[in-house]
C-alpha positions as a printed Julia matrix, in Angstrom:
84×3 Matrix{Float64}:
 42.07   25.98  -35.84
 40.23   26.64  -32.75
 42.0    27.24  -29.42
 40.94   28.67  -26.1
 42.36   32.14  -27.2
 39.49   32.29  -29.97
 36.69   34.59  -29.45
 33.03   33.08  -27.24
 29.86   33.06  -29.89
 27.95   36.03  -28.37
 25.0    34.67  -26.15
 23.02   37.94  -26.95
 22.58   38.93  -30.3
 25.09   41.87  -31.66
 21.66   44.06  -32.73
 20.13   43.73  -29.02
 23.61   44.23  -27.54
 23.85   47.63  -29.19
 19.9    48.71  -28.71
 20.65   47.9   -24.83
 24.17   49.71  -24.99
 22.42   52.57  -26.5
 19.75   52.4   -23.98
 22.16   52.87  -21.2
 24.42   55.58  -23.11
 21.0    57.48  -23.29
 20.21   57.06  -19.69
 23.09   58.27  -18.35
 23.46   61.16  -20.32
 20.19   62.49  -20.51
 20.07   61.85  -16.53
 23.32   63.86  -16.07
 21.05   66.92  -18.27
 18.51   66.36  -15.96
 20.96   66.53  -12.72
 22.87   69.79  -14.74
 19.72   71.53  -15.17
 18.04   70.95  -11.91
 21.2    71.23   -9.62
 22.76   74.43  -11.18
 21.64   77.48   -9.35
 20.89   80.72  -11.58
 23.77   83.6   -10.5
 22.61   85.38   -7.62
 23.58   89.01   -9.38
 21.46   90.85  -12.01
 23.69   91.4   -15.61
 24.78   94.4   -16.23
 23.23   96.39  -19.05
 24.31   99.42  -20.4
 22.62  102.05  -22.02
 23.09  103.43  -25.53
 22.91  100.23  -27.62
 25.64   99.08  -25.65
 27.26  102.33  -25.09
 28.18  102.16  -28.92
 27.66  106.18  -28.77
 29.68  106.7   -25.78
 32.96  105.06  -27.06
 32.1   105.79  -30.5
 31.91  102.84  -31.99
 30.41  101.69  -35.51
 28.36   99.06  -36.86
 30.79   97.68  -39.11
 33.19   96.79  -36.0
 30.3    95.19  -33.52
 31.01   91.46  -32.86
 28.8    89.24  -30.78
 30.38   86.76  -28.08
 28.69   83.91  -26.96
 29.98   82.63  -23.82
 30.23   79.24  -23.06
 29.02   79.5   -19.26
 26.06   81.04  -19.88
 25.24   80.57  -23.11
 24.25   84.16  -22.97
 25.56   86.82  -25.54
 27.0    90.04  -25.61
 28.26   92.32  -28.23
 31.4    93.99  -28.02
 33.09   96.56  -30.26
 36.72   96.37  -32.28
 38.77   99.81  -32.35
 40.15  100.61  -35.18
């Protein structure tokens, strides 16, 4: 039985409703990539590099023990090494 708590017939069809909802889900993210990438300023400093394949000589570290961090600001990597 119908009752005027039962659900409307959709005036647009459910396959245009989700190619326009997709639409706008696109929009909006790929305009808030093109705000992130345009707004955010590159760091005003130089990174630091260090001499000696990463100083690996000076604190004598070994291949087997180098680990490479990504970090999630950046995206930029840098190796790092585990004493033992």
């Amino acid at each position: 039985m119908l009752s005027m708590w039962g659900p409307d017939p959709p005036v647009v069809p459910p396959s245009l409703a989700l190619r326009h909802f997709s639409v706008a889900v696109l929009t909006f993210v790929g305009f808030g990539f093109i705000v992130n990438s345009a707004l955010t300023p590159e760091p005003p400093m130089v990174r630091r590099t260090y001499p000696y394949d990463g100083l690996q000589a000076a604190l004598s570290g070994q291949e087997e023990t180098r680990v490479s961090v990504y970090l999630r600001s950046s995206l930029s990597c840098y190796t790092q090494y585990i004493p033992q």
